[in-house]
C-alpha positions as CSV (number, residue, x, y, z in Angstrom):
1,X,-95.9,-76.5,41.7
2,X,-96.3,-76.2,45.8
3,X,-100.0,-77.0,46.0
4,X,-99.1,-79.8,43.9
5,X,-96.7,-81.0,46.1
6,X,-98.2,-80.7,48.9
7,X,-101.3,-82.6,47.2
8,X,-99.2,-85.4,46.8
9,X,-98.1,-85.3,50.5
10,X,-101.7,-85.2,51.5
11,X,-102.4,-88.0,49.1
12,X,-99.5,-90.2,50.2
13,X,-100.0,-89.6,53.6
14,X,-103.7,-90.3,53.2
15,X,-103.4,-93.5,52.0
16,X,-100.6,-94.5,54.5
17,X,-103.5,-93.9,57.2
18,X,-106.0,-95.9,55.2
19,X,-104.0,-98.8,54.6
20,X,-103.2,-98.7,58.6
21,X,-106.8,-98.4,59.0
22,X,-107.6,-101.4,56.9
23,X,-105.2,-103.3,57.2
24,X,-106.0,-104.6,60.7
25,X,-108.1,-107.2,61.8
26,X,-109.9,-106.5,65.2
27,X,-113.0,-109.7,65.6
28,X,-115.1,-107.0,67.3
29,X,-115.3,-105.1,63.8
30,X,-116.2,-108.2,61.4
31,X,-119.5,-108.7,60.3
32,X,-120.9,-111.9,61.5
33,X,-120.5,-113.7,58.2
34,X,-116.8,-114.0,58.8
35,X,-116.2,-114.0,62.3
36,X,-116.1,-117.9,62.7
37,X,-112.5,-119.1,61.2
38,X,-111.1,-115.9,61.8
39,X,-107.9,-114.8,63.1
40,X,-107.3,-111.0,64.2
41,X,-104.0,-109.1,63.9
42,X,-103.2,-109.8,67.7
43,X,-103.3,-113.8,66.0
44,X,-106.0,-114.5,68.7
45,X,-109.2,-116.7,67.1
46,X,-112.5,-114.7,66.2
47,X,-115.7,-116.4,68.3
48,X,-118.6,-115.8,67.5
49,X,-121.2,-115.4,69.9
50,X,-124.9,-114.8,71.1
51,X,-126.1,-112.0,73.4
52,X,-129.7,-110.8,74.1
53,X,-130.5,-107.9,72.5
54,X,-132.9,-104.7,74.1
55,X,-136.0,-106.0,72.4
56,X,-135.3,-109.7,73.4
57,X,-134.3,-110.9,70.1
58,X,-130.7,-112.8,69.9
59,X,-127.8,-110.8,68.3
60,X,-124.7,-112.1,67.7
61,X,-121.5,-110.9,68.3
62,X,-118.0,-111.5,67.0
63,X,-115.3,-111.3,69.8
64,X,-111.6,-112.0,70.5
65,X,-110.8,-115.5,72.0
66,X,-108.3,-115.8,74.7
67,X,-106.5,-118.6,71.9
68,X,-104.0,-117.6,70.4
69,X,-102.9,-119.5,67.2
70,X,-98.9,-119.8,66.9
71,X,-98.1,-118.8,63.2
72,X,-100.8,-117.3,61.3
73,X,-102.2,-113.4,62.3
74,X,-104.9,-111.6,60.0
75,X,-106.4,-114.4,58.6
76,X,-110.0,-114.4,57.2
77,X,-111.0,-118.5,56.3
78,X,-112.3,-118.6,52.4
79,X,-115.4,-119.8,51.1
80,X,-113.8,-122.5,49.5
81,X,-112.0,-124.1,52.9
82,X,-115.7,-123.9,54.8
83,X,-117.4,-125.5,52.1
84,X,-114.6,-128.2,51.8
85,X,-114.0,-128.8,55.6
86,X,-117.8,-129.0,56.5
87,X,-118.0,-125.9,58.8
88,X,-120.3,-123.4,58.8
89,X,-119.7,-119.5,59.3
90,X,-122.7,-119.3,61.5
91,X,-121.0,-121.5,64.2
92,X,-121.4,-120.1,67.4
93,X,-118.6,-121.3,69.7
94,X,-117.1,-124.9,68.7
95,X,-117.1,-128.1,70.3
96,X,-114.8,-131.3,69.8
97,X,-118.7,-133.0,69.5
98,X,-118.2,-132.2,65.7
99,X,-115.7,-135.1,65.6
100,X,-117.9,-137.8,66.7
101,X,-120.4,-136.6,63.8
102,X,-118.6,-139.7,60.9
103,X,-119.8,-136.7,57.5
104,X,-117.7,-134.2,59.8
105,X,-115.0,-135.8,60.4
106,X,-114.9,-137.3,56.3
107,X,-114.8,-133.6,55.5
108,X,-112.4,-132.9,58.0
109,X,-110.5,-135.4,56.8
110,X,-110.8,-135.4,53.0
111,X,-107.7,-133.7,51.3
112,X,-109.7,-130.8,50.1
113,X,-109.5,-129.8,53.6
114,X,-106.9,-131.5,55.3
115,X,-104.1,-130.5,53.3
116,X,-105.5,-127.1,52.1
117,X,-106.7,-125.5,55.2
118,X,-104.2,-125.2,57.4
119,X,-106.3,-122.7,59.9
120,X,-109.5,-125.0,60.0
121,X,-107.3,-128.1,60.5
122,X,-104.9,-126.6,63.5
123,X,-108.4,-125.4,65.3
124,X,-109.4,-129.0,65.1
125,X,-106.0,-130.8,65.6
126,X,-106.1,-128.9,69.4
127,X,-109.4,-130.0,70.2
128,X,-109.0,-133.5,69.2
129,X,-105.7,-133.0,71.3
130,X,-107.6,-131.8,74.0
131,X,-109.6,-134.8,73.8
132,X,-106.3,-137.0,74.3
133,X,-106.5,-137.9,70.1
134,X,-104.5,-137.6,67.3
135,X,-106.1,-135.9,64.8
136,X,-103.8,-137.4,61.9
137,X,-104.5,-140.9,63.2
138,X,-107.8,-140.7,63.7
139,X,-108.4,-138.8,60.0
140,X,-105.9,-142.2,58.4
141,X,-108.3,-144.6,60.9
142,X,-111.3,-143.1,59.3
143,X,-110.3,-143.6,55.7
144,X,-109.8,-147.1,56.1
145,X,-112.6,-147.7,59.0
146,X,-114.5,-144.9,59.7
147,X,-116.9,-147.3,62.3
148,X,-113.5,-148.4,63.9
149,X,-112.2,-144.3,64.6
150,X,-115.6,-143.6,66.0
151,X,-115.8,-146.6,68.6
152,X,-111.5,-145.7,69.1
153,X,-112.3,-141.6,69.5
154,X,-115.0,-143.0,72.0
155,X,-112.5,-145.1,74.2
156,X,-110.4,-142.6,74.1
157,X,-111.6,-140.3,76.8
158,X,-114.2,-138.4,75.2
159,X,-116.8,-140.2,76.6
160,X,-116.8,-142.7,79.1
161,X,-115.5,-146.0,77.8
162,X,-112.2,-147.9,78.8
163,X,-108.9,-149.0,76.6
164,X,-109.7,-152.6,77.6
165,X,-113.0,-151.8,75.1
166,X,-110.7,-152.0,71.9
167,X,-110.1,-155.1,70.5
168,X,-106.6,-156.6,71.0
169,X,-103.8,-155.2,68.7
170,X,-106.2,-152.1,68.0
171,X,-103.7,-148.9,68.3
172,X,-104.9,-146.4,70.6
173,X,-105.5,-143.1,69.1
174,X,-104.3,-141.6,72.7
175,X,-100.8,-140.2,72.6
176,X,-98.5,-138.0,73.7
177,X,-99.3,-134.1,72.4
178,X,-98.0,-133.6,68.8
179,X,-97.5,-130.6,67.3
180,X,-100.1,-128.9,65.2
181,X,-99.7,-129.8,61.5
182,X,-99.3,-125.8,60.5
C-alpha cells in the first residue's frame, strides 16, 4: 500500500509540474508558425522577427512585444481567424499599410473576421487608431464605398492629404480615441 501511495504522490505531483510547464506561453518558445497573433502569458503580443544567422541565411525569431493587450493573456490565433481576416502567420512585424490594401481591409472587415476575432481585430483597431481612424467606421464606409474609405483613410493623416480634400458633408473618419471593440 505505501509504494502505492507514494506513486500516486509522484504521479499527482508530476503532472502538477507538467501542466505548470505547459501551461505557459513565453513568444521566445513558439515555433514560428504561430508566433504572429500570439499573445504570451505576460498578455504582451508575440512579434515575429528576422535576425542573420552564422552562415548568413535569415532566421526568424519569435519575441515578446513591449504591447501589451488589455483583456486577453495566453492566446494562440486559430487557423480559421487567419484565413478569415486575411493575415498571414509568416508576418514579420505589422504595419497600418495593410489597411490601405481595399482585399485587406474587405477581410478585415467581413464578419467572419470582424465579429469572430476579437484578437486580430483589437491589433488592427489600435493601429488604425494610431493612424487617427476609426476602425468601425472605416470597416461600415467600406461596405457601402470601399473607393470612398480608401481616399477618407488617406485624408486622414496617413498620408499626406488635407480634410478640405473630402467632399462636402463627407464624415471624417478622424475622431476622438475609442475604445477597442474586445
Amino acid at each position: 500500500m505505501a509504494f502505492s501511495a507514494k506513486f500516486s504522490l509522484v504521479v499527482f505531483l508530476s503532472s502538477l509540474f507538467v501542466h505548470a510547464t505547459l501551461g505557459e506561453i513565453v513568444c521566445e518558445n513558439l515555433p514560428r508558425d504561430v508566433c504572429a497573433f500570439a499573445i504570451a502569458s505576460s498578455g504582451k503580443r508575440c512579434l515575429l522577427e528576422t535576425s542573420p544567422a552564422k552562415d548568413g541565411s535569415i532566421e526568424y525569431i519569435c519575441r515578446t512585444s513591449e504591447v501589451v493587450v488589455e483583456r486577453m493573456a495566453e492566446y494562440i490565433e486559430s487557423d480559421r481567424c487567419v484565413q478569415a481576416c486575411g493575415v498571414e502567420r509568416k508576418s514579420v512585424g505589422i504595419s497600418s499599410d495593410s489597411l490601405m490594401e481595399p482585399q485587406f481591409l474587405a477581410s478585415l472587415c467581413s464578419q467572419g473576421c470582424y465579429q469572430n476575432c476579437p484578437n486580430i481585430v483589437d491589433l488592427y483597431f489600435n493601429l488604425a487608431a494610431g493612424e487617427g481612424v476609426f476602425l468601425p467606421d472605416l470597416c461600415e464606409k467600406h461596405r457601402y464605398n470601399p473607393h470612398r474609405a480608401m481616399v477618407e483613410l488617406l485624408s486622414s493623416g496617413a498620408a499626406p492629404s488635407p480634410d478640405s480634400a473630402l467632399p462636402p458633408g463627407s464624415a471624417s473618419l478622424v475622431g476622438n480615441p475609442a475604445p477597442a471593440p474586445l
